[in-house]
N, C-alpha and C positions, 0 to 999 in steps of 0.2 A: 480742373484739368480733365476729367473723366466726362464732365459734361460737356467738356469740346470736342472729346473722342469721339464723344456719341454722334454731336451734329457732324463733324467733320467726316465720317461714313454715309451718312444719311447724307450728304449734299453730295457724295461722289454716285450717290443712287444704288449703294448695298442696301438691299433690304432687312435693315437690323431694326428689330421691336422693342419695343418695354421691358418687353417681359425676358427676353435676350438680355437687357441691357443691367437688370437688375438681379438677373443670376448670374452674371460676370461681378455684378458687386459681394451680391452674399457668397459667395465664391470668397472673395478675397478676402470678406470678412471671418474666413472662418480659416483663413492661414491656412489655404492647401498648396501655396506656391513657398517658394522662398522667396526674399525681397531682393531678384534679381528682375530686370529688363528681360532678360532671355525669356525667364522663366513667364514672365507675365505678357511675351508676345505671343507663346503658343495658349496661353490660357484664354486669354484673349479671342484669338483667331479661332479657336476652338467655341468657345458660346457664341459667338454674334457672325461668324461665316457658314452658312450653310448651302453652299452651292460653289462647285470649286472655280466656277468663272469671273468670280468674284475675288478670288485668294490675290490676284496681283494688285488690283483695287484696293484691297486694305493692306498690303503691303507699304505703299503709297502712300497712305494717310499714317499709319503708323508711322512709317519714318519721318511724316511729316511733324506729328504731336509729340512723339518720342526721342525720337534717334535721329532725324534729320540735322543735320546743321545748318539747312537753309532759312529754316525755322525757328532756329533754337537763340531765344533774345533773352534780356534779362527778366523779362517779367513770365516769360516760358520758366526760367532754373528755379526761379523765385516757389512755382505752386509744385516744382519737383520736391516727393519727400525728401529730407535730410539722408533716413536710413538709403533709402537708394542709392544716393550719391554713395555713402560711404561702402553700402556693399560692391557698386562697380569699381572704385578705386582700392580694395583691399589687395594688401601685396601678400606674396609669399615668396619672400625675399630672405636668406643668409646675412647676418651681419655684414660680412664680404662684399655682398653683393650689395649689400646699400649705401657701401661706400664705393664702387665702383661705378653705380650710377646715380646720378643727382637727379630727382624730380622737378620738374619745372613750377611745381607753385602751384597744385591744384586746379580741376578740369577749369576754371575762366582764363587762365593765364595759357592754360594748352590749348583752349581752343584761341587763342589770340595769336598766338603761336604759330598755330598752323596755317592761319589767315597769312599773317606775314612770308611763312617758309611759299607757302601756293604764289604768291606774287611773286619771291625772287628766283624761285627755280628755274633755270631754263632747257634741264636736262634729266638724264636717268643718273641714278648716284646707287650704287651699290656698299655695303659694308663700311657707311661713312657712320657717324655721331651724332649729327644735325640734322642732313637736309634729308626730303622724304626720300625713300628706297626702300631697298630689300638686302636682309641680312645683316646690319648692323646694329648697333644702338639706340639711335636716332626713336624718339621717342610715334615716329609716323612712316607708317609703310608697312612692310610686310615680311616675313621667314627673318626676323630677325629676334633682340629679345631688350624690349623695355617693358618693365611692369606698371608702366604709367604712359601708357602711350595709345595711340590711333590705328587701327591696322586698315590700312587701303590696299583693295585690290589681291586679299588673298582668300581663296576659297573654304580656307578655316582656319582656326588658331593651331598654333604649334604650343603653347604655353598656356592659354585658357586664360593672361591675365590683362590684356587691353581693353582702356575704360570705353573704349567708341569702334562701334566695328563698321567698316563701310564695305559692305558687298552687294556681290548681283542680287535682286531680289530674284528666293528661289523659282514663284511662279509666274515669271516674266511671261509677259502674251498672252495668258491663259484664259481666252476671251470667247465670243462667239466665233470669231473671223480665223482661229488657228485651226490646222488640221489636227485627226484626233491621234491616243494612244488607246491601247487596248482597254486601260484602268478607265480616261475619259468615255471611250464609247460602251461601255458595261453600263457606267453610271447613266449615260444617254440611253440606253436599249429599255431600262426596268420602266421607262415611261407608257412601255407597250406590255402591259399586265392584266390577265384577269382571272381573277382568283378564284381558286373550287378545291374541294376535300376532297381527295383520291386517294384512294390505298386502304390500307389497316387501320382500325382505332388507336393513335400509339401519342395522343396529345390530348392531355388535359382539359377538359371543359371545364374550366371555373366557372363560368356563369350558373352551369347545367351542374357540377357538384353541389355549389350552394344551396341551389336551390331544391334540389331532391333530400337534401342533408337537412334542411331547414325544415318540408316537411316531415319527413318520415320517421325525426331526433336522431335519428345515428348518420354517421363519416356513409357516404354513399357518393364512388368515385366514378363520373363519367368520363369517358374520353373519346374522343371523334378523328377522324382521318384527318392526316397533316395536308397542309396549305399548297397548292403549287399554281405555277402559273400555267395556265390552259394554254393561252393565246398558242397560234399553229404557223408555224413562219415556212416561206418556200422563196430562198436566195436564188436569183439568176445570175452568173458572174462573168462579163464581159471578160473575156482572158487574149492574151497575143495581141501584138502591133502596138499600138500606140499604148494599149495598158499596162506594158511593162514597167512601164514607169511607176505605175501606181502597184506596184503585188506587194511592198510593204504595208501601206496602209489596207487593203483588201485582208493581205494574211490576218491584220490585228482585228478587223472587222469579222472576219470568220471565226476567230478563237474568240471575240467576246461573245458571238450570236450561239455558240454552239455551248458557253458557259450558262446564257439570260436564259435558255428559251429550250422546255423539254421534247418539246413537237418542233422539230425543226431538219427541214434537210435543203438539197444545193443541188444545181447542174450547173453547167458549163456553157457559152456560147460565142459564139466572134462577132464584133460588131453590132448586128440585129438578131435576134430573134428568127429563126428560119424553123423549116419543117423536124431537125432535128438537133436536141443537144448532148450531152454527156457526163461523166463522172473523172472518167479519167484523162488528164491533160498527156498522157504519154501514149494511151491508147484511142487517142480523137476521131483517129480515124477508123479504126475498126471495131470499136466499140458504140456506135451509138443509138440514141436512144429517141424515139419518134417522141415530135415535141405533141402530139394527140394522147400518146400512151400518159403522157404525163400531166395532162389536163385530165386526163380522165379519172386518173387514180389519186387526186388530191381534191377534198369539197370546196366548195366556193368560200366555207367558212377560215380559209386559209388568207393569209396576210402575204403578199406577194411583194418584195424587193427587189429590182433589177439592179444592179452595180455596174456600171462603165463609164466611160468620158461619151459615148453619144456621138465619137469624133469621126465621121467617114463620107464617104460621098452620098448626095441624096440618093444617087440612083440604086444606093445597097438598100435603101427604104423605100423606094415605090414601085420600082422594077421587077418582076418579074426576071430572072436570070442577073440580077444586079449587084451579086454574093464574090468577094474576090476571091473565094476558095474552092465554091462549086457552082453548080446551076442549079437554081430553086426554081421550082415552077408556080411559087405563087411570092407575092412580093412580103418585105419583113414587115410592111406595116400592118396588112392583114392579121397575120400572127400577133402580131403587140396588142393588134383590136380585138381578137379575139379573147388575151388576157380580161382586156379592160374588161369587155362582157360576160365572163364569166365570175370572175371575181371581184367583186365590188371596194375592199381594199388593197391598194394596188398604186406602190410607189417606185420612182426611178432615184437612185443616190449617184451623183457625179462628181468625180474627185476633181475635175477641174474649176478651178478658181470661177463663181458667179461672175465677175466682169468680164469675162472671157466668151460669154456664151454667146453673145451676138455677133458673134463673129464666127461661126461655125454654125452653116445653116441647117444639117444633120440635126443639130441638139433642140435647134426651136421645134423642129417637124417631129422629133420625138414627146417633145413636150408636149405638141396640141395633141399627139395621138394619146396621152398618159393625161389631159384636160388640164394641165399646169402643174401635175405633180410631179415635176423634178425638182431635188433638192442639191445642194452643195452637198458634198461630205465635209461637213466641220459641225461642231460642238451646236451653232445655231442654228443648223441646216438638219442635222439628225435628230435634233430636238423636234423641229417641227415636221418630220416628217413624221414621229412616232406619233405625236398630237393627232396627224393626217389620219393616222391609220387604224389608230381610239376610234377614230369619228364614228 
């Protein structure tokens, strides 16, 4: 059964190892779980998931080998332990109460049960006996209380005691194609790291104690400057008009850049890139800041992100006076190019949907000016930009 687990990942294309596969066994060989399902799907998911785009992927198969009943035949219950069975059907029931409800005959006869009830249902049923609902006895459904029964369609137990749970899986979508959360794009940002010792001595060299300890015969403690990540980030942030839309996922983009990354600071801009940007979105217009001053005061060895949809008319990009807020006297593509030639990493993130883009000729002309380094903002799209930006 355990060997089906394993291919049955491996053919949905999770990248689960040997060596994965085999410390999920000495795992269980050494009783760290209880001999619940519950218990042994986060154990589970815990060794052999290590990438959370993957987590809905093996939701899937699991319910497929475990819990599914699409799956679940006789020669499937047959390699289930005995113990399991027995510990998902344990009641904690009152004498009272076990005479108040009759069990149907053990999980083959409930799930036959349930096959039949799913055929003759033709409606919702509430606080009935039988058929499936919510709130009653009925051994299938949901907020109700049978200690041997199916719970469909509720987003947790009230009672802890149903042999079969059927719910959402928790990380539905969770794929290249979704847009992100804060937790997602943190995990996506650490792929733009590089690491150097800064500060105080205040961390252990084991290599370097042993080894002075080794010669010299006495305890001789070295310790070296803790680890941080160097890398230098400078955010551009498309704000107003069309990117209203998008200031949820920006806000989560900003709290996780300003958690990943110690060198890191932000402006402000509309649309393109023009002669000047800003800090503060309340004070835009009388505060701003020459976008010169800020080429100048940042090295080349800085990591440049621009954030917007790209979305506006060409002429706000090759125009000269083509700004729908002011008159610039040099056009925004210059300015982008200028980026490009100054700093050598240098990528554009758009929250709008990739199939969309050809259709918005704005996004292509910013593209050839960034040499194809626009990326989606989602989980596959951040990914490879931070790859882009390693380079």
């Amino acid at each position: 059964m355990f060997f089906q687990f394993f291919d049955e990942l491996r053919a949905a294309r999770i990248p689960v190892t040997l060596k994965e596969y085999l410390a999920l066994m000495d795992a269980l060989s050494k009783d760290v779980i209880d001999l619940k399902v519950e218990d042994f799907y986060y154990l589970s998911r815990t060794a052999l998931v290590k990438d959370e785009r993957n987590l809905d992927k093996f939701d899937r198969v699991f319910g497929h080998v475990f819990k599914g009943l699409e799956g679940l035949d006789a020669s499937l219950l047959a390699q289930i332990p005995e113990e399991w069975l027995k510990a998902l059907t344990e009641k904690f029931l009152s004498e009272e109460e076990k005479k108040q409800i009759e069990a149907l005959g053990g999980w083959e006869k409930l799930m036959e049960t349930l096959k039949q009830r799913l055929e003759e249902q033709k409606k919702r049923h509430e606080g009935g006996s039988k058929m499936i609902g919510s709130g009653g006895t009925s051994p299938f459904g949901n907020s109700g209380y049978n200690p041997e029964g199916v719970r469909i369609g509720q987003d947790k137990s009230r009672h802890g005691k149903a042999v079969k749970v059927w719910d959402k899986r928790e990380y539905k979508n969770l794929d290249d194609s979704v847009e992100l959360g804060t937790r997602n794009i943190k995990v996506a940002l650490r792929r733009l790291r590089k690491w150097a010792r800064e500060g105080a001595e205040v961390e252990l060299d084991l290599p370097g104690t042993i080894k002075d300890t080794a010669s010299k015969g006495y305890l001789d403690l070295k310790l070296v400057p803790e680890r941080h990540n160097t890398v230098k980030v400078l955010l551009f942030f498309d704000i107003g008009g069309s990117m209203d839309a998008h200031i949820k996922l920006c806000e989560e983009l900003f709290s996780a850049a300003k958690t990943e990354f110690k060198h890191m600071d932000f402006y402000y801009f509309h649309n393109c890139l023009y002669e000047s940007v800003w800090k503060d979105n309340r004070r835009r217009h009388a505060e701003k800041i020459q976008t010169w001053d800020v080429l100048h005061k940042y090295p080349h060895d800085y990591k440049i992100v621009f954030v917007g949809d790209a979305t506006m008319s060409p002429y706000e990009i090759t125009y000269p006076g083509g700004s729908v807020e002011h008159w610039n006297e040099e056009a925004g593509a210059l300015w982008l190019d200028r980026v490009v030639q100054i700093y050598e990493h240098c990528v554009w993130l758009n929250p709008v949907a990739q199939k969309h883009w050809d259709y918005t000729p704005s996004i292509g002309l910013i593209s050839q000016i960034l040499n194809g380094r626009m990326f989606p903002l989602t989980l596959g799209g951040l990914d490879a930009a931070m790859r882009e930006l390693n380079r």
